[in-house]
N, C-alpha and C positions, 0 to 999 in steps of 0.2 A: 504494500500500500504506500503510496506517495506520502509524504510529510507535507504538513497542512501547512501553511504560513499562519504566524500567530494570532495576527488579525482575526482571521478566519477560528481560529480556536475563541479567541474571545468571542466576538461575532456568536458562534453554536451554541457557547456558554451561554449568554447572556440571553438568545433565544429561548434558550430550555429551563431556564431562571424562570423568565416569562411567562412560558409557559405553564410549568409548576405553581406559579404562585395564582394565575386564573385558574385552575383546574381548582386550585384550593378554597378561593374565593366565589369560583359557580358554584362549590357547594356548602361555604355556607349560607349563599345566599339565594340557594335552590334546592330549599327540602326537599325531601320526595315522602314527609309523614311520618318517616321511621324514627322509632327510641330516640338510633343516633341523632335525628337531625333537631329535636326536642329537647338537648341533654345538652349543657353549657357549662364545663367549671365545674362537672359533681350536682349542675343544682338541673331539676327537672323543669321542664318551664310549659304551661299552659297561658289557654288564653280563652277571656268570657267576657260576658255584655253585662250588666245589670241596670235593672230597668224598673222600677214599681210604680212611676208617677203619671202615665200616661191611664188615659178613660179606658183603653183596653186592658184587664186584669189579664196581669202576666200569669201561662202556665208555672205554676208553680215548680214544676220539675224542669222549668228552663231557665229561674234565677241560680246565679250561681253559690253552691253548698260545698266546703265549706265556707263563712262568709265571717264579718266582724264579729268576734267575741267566741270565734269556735279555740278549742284547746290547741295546745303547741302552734298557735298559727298567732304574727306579730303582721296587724292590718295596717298598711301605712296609707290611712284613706277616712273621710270625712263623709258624712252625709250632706246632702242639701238641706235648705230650710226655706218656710216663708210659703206663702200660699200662690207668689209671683212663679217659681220654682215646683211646687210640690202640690197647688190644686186644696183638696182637703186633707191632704196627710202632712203631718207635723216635721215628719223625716222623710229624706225620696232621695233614691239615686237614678242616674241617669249617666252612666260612662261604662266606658273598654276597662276591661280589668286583667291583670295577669299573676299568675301564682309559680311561684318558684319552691320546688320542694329539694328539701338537701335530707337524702336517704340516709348518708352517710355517719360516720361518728365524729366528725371533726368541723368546726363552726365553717362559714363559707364568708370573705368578704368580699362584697359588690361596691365598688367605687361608684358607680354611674350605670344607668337605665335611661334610653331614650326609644321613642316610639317615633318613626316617619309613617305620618300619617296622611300620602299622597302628596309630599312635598314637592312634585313633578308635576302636579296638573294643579292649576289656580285656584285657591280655594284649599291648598292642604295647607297641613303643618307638622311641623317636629313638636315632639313634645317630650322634654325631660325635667323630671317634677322631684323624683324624693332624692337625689343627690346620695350619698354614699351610706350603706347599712349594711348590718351582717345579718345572713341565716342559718341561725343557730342548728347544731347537728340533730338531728331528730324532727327536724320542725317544717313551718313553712311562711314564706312572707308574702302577702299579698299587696299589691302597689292597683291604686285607684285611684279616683278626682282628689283632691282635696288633702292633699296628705298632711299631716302635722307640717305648723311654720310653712305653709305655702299655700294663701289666699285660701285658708279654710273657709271662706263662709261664699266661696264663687264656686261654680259649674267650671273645670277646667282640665278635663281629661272625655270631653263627648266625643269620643271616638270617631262616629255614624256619621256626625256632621260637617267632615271636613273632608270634601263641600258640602256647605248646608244648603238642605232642600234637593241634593242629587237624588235623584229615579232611574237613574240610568245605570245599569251595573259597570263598576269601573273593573278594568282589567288590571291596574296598579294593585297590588297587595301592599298591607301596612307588611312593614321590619319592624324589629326590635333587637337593639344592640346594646349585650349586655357585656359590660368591663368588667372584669376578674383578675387580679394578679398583673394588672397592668397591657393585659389582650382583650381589646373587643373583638367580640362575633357576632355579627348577625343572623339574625334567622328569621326568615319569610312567612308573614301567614296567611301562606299560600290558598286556605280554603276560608278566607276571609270573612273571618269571627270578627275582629275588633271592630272593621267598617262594615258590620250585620249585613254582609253578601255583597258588598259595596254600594249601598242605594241606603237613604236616609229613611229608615223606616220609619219614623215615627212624624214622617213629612209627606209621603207620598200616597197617596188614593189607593184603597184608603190605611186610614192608618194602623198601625201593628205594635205593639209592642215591641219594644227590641230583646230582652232578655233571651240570653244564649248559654245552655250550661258549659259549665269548663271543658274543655278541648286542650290535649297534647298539640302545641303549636305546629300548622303545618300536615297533622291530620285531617283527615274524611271524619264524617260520624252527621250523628245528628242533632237539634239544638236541645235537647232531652236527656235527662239523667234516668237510668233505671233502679228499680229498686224490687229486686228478685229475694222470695222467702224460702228456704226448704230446708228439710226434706216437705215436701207437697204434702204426703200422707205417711204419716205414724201411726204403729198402734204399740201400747207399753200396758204391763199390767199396773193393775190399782196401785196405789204405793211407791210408784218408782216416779221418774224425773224424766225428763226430757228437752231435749237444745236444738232449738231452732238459732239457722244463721241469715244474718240476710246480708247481702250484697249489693252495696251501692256503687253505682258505676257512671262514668261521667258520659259524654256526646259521643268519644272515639272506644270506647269500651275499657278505658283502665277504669281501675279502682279511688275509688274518690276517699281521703281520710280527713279524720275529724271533724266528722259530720255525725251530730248527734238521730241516734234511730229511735221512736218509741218501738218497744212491742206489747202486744195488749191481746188478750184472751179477751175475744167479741163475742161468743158464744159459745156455751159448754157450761157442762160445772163447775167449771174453774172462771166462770164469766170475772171481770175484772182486774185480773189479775195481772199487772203489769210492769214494766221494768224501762227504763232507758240507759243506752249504750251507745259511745261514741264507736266509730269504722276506725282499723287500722290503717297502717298504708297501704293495704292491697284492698279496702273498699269493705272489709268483712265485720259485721257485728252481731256476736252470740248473747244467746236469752235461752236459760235455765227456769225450768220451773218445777216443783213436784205437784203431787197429782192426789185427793183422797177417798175421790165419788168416781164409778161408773159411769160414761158417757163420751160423747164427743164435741171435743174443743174446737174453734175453729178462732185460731192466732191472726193476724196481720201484722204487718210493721210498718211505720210513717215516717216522713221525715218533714219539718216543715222550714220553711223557707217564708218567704213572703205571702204562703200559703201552706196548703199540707197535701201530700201527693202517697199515694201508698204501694205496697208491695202485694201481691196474688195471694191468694189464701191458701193457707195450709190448715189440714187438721188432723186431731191427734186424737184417736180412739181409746179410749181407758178400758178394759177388759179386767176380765175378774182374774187373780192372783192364779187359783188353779185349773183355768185353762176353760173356763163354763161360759156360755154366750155374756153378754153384756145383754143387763134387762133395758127393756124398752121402756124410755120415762111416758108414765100416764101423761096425755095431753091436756092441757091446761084447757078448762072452760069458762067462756065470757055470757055474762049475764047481766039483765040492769042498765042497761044501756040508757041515760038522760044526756039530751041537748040541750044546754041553755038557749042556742038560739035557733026560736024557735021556731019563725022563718023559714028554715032552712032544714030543722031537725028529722023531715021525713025522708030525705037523702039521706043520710044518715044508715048504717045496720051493718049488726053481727056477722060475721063470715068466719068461715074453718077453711083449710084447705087451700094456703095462699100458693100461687101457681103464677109463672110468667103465664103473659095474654090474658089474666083477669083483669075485670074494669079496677080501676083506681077510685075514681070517683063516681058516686051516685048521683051526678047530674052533668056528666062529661063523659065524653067515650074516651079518654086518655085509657088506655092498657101497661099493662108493668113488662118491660122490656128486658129487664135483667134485677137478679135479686142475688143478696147474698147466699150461698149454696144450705148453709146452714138454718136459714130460716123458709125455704121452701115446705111448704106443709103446716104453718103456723097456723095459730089461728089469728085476724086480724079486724080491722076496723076500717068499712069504706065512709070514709070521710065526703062532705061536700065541698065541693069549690068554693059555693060561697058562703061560706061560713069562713072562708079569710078574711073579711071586714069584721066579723063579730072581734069585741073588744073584752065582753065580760070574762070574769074568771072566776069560776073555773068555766070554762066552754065545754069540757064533756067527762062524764062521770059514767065510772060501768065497775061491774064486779068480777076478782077473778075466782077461779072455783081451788086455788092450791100458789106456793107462792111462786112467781116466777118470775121474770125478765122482762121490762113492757119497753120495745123499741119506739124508740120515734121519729120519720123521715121527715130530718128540715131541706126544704130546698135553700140550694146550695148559696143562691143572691142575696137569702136571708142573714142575717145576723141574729142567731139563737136567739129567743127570746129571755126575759126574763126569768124564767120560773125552771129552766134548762140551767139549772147550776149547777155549782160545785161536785152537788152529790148525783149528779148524771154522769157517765162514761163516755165521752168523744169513742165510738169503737174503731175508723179509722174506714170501716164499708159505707157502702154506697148505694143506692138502687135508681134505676133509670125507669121513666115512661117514655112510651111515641110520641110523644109529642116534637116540637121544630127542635134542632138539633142547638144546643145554650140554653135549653130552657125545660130540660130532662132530668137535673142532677138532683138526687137529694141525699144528704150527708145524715146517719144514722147513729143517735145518740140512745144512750140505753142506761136502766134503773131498775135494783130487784127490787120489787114489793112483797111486803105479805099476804095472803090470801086474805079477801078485801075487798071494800073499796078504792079505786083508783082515780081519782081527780088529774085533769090536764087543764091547761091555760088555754089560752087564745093564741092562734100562728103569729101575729103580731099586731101594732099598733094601727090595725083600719087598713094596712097596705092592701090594694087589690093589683098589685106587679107583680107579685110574689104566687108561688102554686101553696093550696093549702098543705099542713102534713097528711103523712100518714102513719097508724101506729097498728103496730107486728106484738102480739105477746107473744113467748115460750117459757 
């Protein structure tokens, strides 16, 4: 082979120099979704939207959890205030938000966080807000608007908006370039969370909510966190225990931590019974319980957020110690039925045998479209529509024939009433009618009585926006 003249050797060098160091910087500045391209300095890095101040009520399982004031997690972010800002709510947030997790055992320090938020097309901007912190090892730091000592009482991390009022999806991805040991990297969010798809959702026809659950930067997923129970079905003899886990997972499918889980026995002999448990780092939180009656439990588990969003039901069959059927509980009977108002009171009546596709109401063809599995076969109460205006209380009084469980379905627009206090059970289910798709949900609250009289209030103050309840014994 010929000898190269020097020139020419620098010259090759300095090409291949070139070239190494693009090849390095296409990828950190072109994820492709993976761990690696998420993973910065040790620290794991996500990206979310939160949102609660706009007239559309965010899905609850799309603000992002963990959030201010969850365990090992050091929030460097402020809420809004003022009803200029926030409408009728006292506090409201409205910005991009990102979480940095350090798995590790040894602290992480971040000199500098800046976010290019379309700085390329008219109308962006760079934004670098909380200046230098560390992430303690085990833990995780979330950086949002407002962070301590940086114009806490303004709006100045709204992601969505910059350009405000865009509808047009922008091809530009926000970066975020985070310094570590004196090396920034960036990294692209490529399936653009922080600009909610790139269009100003909470500006465009019509409007949306922006809240988006956390995402591993640069990930696919969806704007939903899951919240998966099991084992689905258990059976355990009388006397023993049993551990349900449930699993919280963010938009791209990791494990979301320090997110606080309720779990709660919504039906069974063990009705009430409940425990709360924050998620590891892999997203997992277990619930222990024993067991001292024959029957079958039926668990949930919730997480709430700016709402409360829940996990699939599981149940847990109790069987008798030496191996003989599980007796079948006598079914509770309703008797005595009075309406205060009395108007209305001949819609009103007794039912056994609650079934999807039964009517709901005695003076509306609304039918029940989905019920919790465990109350299938109740006995219940067809309520009238209009009997949502009546105000008196009690509104309906009836007898049960043994003690039992008396459910009550609030629709979901309401705000429990009164008289749904302390000593009622949030159980975390649900049940749906046919009716127009937002205006089907009712949230079911539950309370054991003694074999009795039963006294209930009024659905609420005269509202007639609202669906009346409805109430499930067992």
């Amino acid at each position: 082979m010929p000898r190269m003249p020097l020139r020419s050797i620098i010259q090759l060098t300095l090409v291949s120099s070139l070239a190494i160091a693009s090849g390095v910087l296409a990828q950190s500045l072109h994820p492709r979704g993976s761990a690696a391209a998420s993973t910065v300095g040790g620290l794991s890095v996500s990206v979310g939207y939160a949102e609660d101040k706009e007239t559309n009520t965010p899905n609850p399982a799309s603000f992002p959890v963990p959030w201010q004031g969850a365990p090992n997690t050091v929030f460097l972010g402020n809420a809004l205030t003022g009803s200029t800002n926030c409408g009728t709510l006292a506090l409201c947030y409205d910005a991009g938000a990102i979480r940095l997790d350090n798995n590790g055992s040894s602290d992480i320090a971040v000199s500098n966080v800046s976010v290019d938020d379309h700085s390329s097309v008219p109308g962006g901007k760079v934004f670098s807000l909380w200046g230098a912190f560390t992430v303690p090892a085990g833990q995780s730091v979330i950086l949002t608007q407002n962070p301590p000592n940086n114009n806490p009482t303004n709006d100045n991390f709204d992601t969505s908006s910059f350009p405000n009022n865009n509808c047009t999806p922008l091809t530009v991805a926000p970066t975020v370039t985070l310094t570590i040991g004196g090396i920034a990297t960036t990294l692209v969010d490529s399936t653009h969370v922080l600009d909610t798809g790139g269009v100003d959702r909470g500006s465009c026809q019509p409007k949306q909510n922006e809240s988006i659950q956390w995402r591993a930067i640069g990930a696919t997923g969806t704007d939903t966190a899951t919240l998966t129970l099991g084992p689905a079905m258990t059976t355990q003899p009388v006397g023993q225990q049993v551990t349900e886990t449930a699993i919280l997972q963010d938009g791209s499918g990791n494990g979301l931590p320090n997110a606080a889980v309720t779990f709660t026995v919504a039906i069974g002999p063990n009705f009430g019974t409940s425990s709360t448990s924050f998620t590891d780092a892999t997203g997992q939180a277990i619930f222990t319980y024993a067991d001292t009656l024959p029957g079958t439990d039926t668990v949930v588990a919730s997480v709430t957020s700016v709402g409360t969003f829940q996990s699939n039901q599981a149940t847990v069959t109790w069987g008798s110690a030496n191996g003989t059927p599980t007796p079948t509980p006598t079914p509770v009977q309703l008797s005595g039925l009075q309406v205060s108002d009395t108007a209305n009171a001949g819609a009103w009546s007794l039912q056994p045998n609650l079934q999807v596709g039964a009517v709901q109401y005695g003076d509306r063809g609304y039918t029940f479209a989905t019920l919790p599995s465990g109350l299938v076969g109740a006995a219940w109460i067809r309520t009238a529509m209009a009997s949502r205006a009546y105000t008196g209380n009690p509104l309906v009084t009836f007898t049960i024939s043994q003690q039992a469980t008396v459910y009550v379905g609030i629709d979901t627009r309401l705000t429990p009433p009164s008289w749904i206090d302390a000593s009622w059970t949030t159980t975390g289910l649900t049940l749906t009618n046919n009716e127009a798709a937002g205006y089907n949900t009712y949230a079911l609250y539950a309370k054991t009585f003694p074999a009795g009289s039963v006294s209930l209030g009024p659905n609420d103050n005269g509202s007639t926006t609202v669906n009346m309840y409805t109430v499930i014994v067992q």
